[in-house]
C-alpha positions in Angstrom: 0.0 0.0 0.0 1.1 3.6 -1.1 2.0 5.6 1.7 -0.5 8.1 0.3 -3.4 6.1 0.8 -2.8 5.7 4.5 -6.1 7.5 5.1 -7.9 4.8 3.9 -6.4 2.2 6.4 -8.8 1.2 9.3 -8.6 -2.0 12.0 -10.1 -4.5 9.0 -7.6 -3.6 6.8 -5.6 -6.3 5.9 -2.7 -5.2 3.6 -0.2 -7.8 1.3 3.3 -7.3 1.1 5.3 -8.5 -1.1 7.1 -11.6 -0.4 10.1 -9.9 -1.1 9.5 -7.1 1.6 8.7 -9.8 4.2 12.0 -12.0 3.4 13.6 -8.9 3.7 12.6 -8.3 7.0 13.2 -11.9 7.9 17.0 -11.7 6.8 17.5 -8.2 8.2 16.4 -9.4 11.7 18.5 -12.4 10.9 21.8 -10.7 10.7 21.1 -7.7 13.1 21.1 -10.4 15.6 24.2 -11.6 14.2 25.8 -8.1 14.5 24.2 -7.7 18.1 25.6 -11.0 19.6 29.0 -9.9 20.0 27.7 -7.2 22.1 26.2 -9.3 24.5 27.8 -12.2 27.4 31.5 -11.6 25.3 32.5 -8.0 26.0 32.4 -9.4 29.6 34.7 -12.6 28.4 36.8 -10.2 26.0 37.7 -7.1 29.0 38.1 -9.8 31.5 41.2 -11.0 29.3 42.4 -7.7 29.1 42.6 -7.5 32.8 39.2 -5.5 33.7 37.8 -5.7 37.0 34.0 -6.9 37.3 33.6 -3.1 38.6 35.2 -1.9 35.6 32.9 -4.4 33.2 30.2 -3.5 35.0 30.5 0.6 34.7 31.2 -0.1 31.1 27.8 -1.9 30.8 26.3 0.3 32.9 26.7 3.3 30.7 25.3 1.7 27.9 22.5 0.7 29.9 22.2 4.3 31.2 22.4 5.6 27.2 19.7 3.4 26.1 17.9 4.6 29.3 18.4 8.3 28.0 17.4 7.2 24.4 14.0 4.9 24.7 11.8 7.7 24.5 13.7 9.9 22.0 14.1 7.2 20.0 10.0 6.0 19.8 9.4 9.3 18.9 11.9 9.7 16.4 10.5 6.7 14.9 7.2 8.3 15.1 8.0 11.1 13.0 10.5 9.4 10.4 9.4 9.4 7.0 11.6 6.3 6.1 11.8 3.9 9.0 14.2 2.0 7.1 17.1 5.3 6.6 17.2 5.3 10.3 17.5 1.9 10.9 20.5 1.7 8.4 22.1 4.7 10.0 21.8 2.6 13.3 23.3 -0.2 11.9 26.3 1.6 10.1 26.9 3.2 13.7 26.9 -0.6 15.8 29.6 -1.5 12.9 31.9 0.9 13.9 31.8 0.4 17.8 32.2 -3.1 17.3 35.4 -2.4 15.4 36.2 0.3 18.7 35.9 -2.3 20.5 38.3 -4.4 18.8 40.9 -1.7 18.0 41.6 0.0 21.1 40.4 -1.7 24.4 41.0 1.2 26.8 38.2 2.7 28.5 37.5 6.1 27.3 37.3 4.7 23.6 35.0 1.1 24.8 33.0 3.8 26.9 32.4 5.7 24.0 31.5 3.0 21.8 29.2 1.7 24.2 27.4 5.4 24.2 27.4 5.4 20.0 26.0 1.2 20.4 23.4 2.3 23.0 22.0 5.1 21.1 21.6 3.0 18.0 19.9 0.8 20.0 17.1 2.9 20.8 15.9 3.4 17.2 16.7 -0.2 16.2 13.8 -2.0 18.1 11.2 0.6 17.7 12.2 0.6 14.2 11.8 -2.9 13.3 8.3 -3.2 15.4 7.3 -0.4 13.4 8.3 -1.8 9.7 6.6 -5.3 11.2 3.3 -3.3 12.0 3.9 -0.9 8.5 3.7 -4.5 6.4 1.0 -6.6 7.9 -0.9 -3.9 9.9 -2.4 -4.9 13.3 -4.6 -8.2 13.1 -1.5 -9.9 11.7 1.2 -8.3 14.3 1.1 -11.4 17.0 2.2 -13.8 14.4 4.5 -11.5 12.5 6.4 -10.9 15.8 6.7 -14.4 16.6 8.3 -14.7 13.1 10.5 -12.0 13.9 11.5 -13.5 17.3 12.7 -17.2 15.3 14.7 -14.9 12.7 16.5 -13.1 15.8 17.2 -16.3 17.5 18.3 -18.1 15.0 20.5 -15.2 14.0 21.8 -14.8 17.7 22.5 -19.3 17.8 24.3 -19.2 14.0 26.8 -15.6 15.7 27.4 -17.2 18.7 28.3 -20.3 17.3 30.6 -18.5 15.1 31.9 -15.7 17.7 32.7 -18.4 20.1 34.6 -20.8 17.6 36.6 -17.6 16.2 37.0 -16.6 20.1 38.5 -19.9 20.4 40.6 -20.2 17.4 41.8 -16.6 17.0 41.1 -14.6 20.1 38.3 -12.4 22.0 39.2 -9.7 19.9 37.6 -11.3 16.9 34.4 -11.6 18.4 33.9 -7.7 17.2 36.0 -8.1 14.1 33.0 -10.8 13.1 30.4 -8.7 14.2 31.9 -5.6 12.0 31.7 -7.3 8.8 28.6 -8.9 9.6 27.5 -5.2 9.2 27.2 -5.2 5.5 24.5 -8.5 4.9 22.2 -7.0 7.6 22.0 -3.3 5.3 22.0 -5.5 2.3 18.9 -7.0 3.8 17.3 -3.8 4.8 17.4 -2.4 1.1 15.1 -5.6 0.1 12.3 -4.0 2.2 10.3 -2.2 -0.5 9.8 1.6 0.9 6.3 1.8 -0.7 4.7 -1.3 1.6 5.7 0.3 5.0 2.7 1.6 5.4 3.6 5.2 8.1 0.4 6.0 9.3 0.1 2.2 10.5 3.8 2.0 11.6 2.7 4.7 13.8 -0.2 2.9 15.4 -2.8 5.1 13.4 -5.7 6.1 14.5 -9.2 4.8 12.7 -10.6 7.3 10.2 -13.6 8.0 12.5 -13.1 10.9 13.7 -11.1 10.0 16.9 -11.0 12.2 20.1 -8.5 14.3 20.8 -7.9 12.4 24.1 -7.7 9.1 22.2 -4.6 10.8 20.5 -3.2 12.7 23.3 0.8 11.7 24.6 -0.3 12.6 28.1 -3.3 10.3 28.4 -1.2 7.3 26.4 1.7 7.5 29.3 -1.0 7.7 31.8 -2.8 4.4 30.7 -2.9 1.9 34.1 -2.1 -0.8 32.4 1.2 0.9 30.2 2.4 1.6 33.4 1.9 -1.5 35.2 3.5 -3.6 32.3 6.3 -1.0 32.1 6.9 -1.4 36.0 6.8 -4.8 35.8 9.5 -5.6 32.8 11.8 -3.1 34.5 11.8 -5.8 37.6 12.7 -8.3 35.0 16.0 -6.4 33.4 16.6 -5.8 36.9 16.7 -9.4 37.5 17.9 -10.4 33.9 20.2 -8.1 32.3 23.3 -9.2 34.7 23.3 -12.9 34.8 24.5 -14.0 32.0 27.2 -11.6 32.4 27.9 -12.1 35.6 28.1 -16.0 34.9 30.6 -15.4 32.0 33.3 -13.6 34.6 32.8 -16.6 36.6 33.3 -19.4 33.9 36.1 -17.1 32.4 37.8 -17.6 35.7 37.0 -21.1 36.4 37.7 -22.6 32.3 39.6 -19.9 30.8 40.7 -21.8 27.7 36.8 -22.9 26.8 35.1 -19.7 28.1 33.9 -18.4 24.7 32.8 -21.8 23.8 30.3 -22.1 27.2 29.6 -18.6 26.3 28.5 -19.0 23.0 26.5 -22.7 24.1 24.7 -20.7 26.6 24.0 -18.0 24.2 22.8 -21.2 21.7 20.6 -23.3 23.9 18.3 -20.6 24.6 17.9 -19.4 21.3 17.4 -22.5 20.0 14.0 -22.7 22.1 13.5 -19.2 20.8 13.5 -19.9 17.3 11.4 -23.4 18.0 8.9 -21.5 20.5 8.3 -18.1 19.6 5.6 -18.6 16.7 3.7 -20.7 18.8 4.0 -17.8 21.7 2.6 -15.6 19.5 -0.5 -17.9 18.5 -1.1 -18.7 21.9 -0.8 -15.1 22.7 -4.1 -14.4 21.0 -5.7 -17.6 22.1 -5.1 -17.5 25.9 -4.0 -13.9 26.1 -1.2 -12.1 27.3 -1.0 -13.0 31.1 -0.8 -16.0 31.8 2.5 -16.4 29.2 4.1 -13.4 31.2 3.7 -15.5 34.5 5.4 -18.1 32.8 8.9 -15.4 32.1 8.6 -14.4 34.9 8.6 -17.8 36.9 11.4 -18.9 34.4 14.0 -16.3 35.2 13.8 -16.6 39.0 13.7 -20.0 38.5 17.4 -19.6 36.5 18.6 -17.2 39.1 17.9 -19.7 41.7 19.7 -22.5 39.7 22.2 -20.0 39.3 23.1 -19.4 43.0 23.8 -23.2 43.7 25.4 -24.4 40.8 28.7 -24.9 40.4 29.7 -26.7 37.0 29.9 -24.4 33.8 28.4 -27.4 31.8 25.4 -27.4 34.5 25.2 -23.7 33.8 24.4 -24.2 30.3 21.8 -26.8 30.6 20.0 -23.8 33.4 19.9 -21.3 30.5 17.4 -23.5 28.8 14.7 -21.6 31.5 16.3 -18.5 29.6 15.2 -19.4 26.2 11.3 -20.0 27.9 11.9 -16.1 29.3 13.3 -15.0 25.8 11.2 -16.6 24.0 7.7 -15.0 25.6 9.2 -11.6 26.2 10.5 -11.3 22.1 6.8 -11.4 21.5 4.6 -10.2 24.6 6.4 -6.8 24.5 5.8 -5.0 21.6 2.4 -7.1 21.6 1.1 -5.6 24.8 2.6 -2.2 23.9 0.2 -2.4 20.4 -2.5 -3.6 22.8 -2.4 -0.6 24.4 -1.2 1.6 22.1 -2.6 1.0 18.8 -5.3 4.4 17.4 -3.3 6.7 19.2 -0.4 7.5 16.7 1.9 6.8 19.3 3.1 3.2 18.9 6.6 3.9 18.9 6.5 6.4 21.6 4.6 4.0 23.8 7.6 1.7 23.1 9.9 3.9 24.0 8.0 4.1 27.7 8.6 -0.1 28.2 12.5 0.8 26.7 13.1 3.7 29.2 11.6 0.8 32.0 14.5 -1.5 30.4 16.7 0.9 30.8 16.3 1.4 34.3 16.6 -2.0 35.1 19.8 -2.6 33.1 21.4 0.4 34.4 21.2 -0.7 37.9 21.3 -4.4 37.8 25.1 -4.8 35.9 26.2 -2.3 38.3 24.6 -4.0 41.4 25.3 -7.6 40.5 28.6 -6.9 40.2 29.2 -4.8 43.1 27.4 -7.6 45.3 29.2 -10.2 43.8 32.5 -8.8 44.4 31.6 -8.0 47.9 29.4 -11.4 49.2 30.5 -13.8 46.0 28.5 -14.9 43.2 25.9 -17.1 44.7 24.4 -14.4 46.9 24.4 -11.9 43.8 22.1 -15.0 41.9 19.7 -15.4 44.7 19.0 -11.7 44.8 18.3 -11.6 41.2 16.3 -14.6 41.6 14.3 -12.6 44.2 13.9 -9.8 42.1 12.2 -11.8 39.6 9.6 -13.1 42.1 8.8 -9.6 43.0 8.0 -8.9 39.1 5.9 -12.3 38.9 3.7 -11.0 41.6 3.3 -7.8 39.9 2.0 -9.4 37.2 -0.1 -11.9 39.3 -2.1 -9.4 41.4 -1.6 -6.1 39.0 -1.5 -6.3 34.9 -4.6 -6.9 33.5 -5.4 -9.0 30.7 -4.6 -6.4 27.8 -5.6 -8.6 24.5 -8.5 -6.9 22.7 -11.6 -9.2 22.4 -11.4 -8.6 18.5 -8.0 -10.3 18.1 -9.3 -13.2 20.1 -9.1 -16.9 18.4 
């Protein structure tokens, strides 16, 4: 559909893209994930080799974390008002490409700082981005699937880059790891240009709102960020970063220390196992999504990752540790879906999709921003296993949020 007959789209609409737009989309997400991996459980494995403190890793994460806090919002809304999602998304891209090759290059901290800033930022465009060329193509009553199919692409993606980050990170060095994830760049844009402009539909990218005259409050930014249920779901993911976003870091310092030589191969197995379940799982999330709503599968994250926290805290054999992060591909797996899902829930008729995803991302943010930085600082101080079982506890706080709080957000229209 023409971008100038975005008027004419309403609820029932059911718009065809091309196969070649949706393949695009398919590979992009593919090697984006690629490109992303090395940014992930291996910085900690690569500046532990070069003689960086958990403090230091940590701060290092931290401001990345505190960056894409910064950016979630700014970055929805600059999604909002783009004209081509897909120029800003290759802009992001060409930006991640050089700070994996900072990385490499020059290890020291004001330069890895840095690149973490310039990673961070295109970050915050990135998701919002491809949420909103997903929504653009196949419109709303077609989202829950299409994210599901999005969610296999990126796991897959993140399996086939670990797999090969961790056998380059044993053959070569930890340095490669970014080298990879530099040239892996140029497939993702290539990818990107196969997404015909014409089919991203903006107004429904946007979240439009129905050609019936809608109310100025339906459309208002104050009375979307005041929605109970927004903020309930925001509050409730930001428990989960909290909980999540330093484990698998944290457990990489520790197997680093404890297998030096076969680190970046249990990193990248951990990494594999739990996408793996992604890419088997996450269509079916989406389908069940619509059939038995959108609670019941966040209980299930959310009981998952405090679950793995737990395991976590008493286990002591890196091989163990990989068979735990199976409970990481159930969280993973749920969360790649039920996020940008429950924001459209919410969000969809006010024009203010990507802003409203921006809201969840600043949530994220917080949580990321504090848990490397706590983990790590309680692990130094009372050891690992303590750090684990407060995570773990963390988690059970955000499953009760969800259990007495978030109500059921899935419009009786989308029902099946």
């Amino acid at each position: 559909m023409a971008r100038a007959e975005t008027d004419a789209v309403t609820a029932d609409t059911r718009p065809v893209p091309s196969r070649e737009s949706l393949r695009g989309l398919d590979w992009f997400i593919f090697f984006l994930a690629d490109v992303q991996t090395g940014f992930g459980p291996f910085v900690a494995v690569y500046l532990t080799t070069q003689k960086w403190t958990q403090v230091e890793i940590g701060s290092v994460l931290s401001i990345g974390s505190i960056i894409a806090l910064i950016g979630q919002m700014p970055g929805g809304a600059i999604i909002d008002a783009a004209k081509s999602e897909r120029l800003v998304a290759g802009l992001a891209i060409a930006t991640i490409g050089c700070s994996a090759l900072a990385y490499a290059a020059w290890p020291i901290f004001p330069v890895v700082a840095a690149a973490a800033v310039l990673h961070a930022a295109a970050s915050c465009v990135l998701g919002p981005a491809i949420a909103a060329i997903s929504l653009g193509l196949v419109g709303p009553l077609a989202i829950g699937e299409r994210l599901g199919r999005n969610a296999r692409f990126a796991s897959l993606g993140n399996g086939v880059a670990a797999a090969l980050m961790g056998t380059c990170g044993y053959l070569l060095s930890s340095r490669a790891v970014f080298l990879v994830a530099f040239v892996l760049a140029i497939p993702t844009l290539l990818a990107l240009v196969r997404i015909r402009e014409r089919e991203v539909d903006a107004a429904r990218a946007h979240g439009a709102v129905l050609p019936t005259a809608p109310s100025a409050k339906s459309t208002s930014v104050l009375a979307l960020m005041g929605q109970r249920p927004l903020l309930i779901f925001a509050g409730s993911i930001m428990l989960l970063q909290l909980a999540n976003a330093s484990m698998l870091p944290l457990m990489a310092g520790i197997v680093t220390t404890r297998s030096s030589q076969w680190a970046t191969v249990l990193i990248a197995a951990c990494i594999i196992v739990p996408q793996a379940i992604v890419a088997l799982t996450s269509p079916s999330v989406g389908r069940k999504a619509q059939a038995w709503g959108r609670r019941p599968l966040l209980l299930l994250a959310f009981a998952a990752l405090a679950l793995r926290g737990i395991l976590f805290a008493v286990a002591h054999d890196p091989y163990l540790l990989v068979a735990v992060q199976v409970l990481d591909g159930i969280t993973a797996a749920v969360l790649s879906v039920l996020i940008p899902l429950v924001v459209a829930d919410v969000a969809f008729g006010s024009g203010h999709f990507n802003l409203a995803q921006g809201v969840v991302g600043t949530a994220i943010g917080i949580g990321a921003s504090l848990s490397t930085v706590l983990a790590g600082y309680v692990s130094d101080k009372f050891g690992s296993s303590v750090a684990f079982a407060g995570l773990a506890a963390v988690a059970a706080v955000g499953l009760a949020v969800i259990w007495l709080a978030m109500p059921e957000t899935r419009p009786p229209q989308r029902a099946t």
